[in-house]
C-alpha positions in Angstrom: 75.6 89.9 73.1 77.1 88.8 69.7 75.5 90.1 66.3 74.6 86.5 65.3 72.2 86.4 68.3 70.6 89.9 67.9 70.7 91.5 64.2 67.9 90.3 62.5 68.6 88.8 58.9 67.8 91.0 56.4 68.0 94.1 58.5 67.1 97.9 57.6 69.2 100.8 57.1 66.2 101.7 59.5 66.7 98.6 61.4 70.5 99.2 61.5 70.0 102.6 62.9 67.6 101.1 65.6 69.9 98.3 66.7 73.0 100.2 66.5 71.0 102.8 69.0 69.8 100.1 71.2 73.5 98.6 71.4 75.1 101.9 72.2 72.7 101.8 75.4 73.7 98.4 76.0 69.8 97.9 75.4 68.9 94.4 74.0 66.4 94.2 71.2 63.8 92.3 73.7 64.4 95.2 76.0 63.6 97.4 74.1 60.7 95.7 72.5 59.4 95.6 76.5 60.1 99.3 77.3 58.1 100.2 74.1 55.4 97.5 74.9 55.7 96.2 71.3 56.4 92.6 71.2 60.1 91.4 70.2 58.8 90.1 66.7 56.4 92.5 65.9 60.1 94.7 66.5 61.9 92.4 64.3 59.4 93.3 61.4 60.0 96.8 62.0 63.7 96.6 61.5 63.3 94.3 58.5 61.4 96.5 56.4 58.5 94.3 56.2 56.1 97.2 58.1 57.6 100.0 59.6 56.1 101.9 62.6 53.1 103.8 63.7 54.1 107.0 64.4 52.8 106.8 67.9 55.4 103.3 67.9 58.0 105.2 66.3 58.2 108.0 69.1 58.4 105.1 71.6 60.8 103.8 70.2 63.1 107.2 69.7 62.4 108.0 73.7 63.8 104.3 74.8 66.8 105.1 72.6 67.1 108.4 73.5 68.2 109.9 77.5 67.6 113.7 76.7 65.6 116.4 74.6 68.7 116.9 72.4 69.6 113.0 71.9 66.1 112.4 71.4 65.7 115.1 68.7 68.9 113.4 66.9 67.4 110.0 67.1 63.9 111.7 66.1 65.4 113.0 62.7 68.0 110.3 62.2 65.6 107.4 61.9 63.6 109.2 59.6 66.4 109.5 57.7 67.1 106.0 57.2 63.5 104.9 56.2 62.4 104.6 53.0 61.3 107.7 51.8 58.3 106.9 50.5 56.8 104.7 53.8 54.9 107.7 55.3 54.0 108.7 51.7 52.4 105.4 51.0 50.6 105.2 54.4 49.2 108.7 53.9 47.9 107.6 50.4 46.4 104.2 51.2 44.4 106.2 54.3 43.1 109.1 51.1 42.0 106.0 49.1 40.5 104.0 52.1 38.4 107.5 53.0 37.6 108.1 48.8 36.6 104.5 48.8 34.5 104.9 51.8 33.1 108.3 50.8 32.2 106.8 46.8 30.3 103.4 48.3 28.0 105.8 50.5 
């Protein structure tokens, strides 16, 4: 596995974190990608930045990277750390507006 064939281009601090996991256990991105049951591009977008995770897709992800409770709970925080801070702030907001918007046209 060279880093020509696997980092994507334009990769994530997130992404980073996710490949550099996936490469310490010797994991290739379509691997992973199939033990998550996401499919390798939709993956690709994740660690580009152009959408990032479900949180139900991000846990997935952490347990494929992950082989106990404590590695897992490092992984957990350690991608979280990465992303961009406001990703879960934005999604939370656009759902608030969707429901106001919802609730206003009724």
């Amino acid at each position: 596995m060279t880093y020509k064939e696997v980092i994507p281009r334009g990769c994530t601090p997130f992404g980073m974190f996710i490949f550099r996991a996936a490469e310490h256990k010797n994991l290739t991105l379509q691997e992973v990608a199939l033990k998550t049951g996401i499919s390798k591009q939709t993956l690709r977008i994740y660690l580009t930045g152009s959408r990032y995770p479900k949180i139900d897709r991000y846990i997935a992800l952490i347990e494929v990277i992950s082989d106990s409770r404590e590695e897992f709970q490092i992984n957990l925080v350690g991608g979280l750390s990465v992303m961009s801070e406001h990703m879960f702030a934005d999604r939370r907001i656009r759902y608030k507006e969707k429901i106001n918007d919802n609730n206003n046209s009724k």
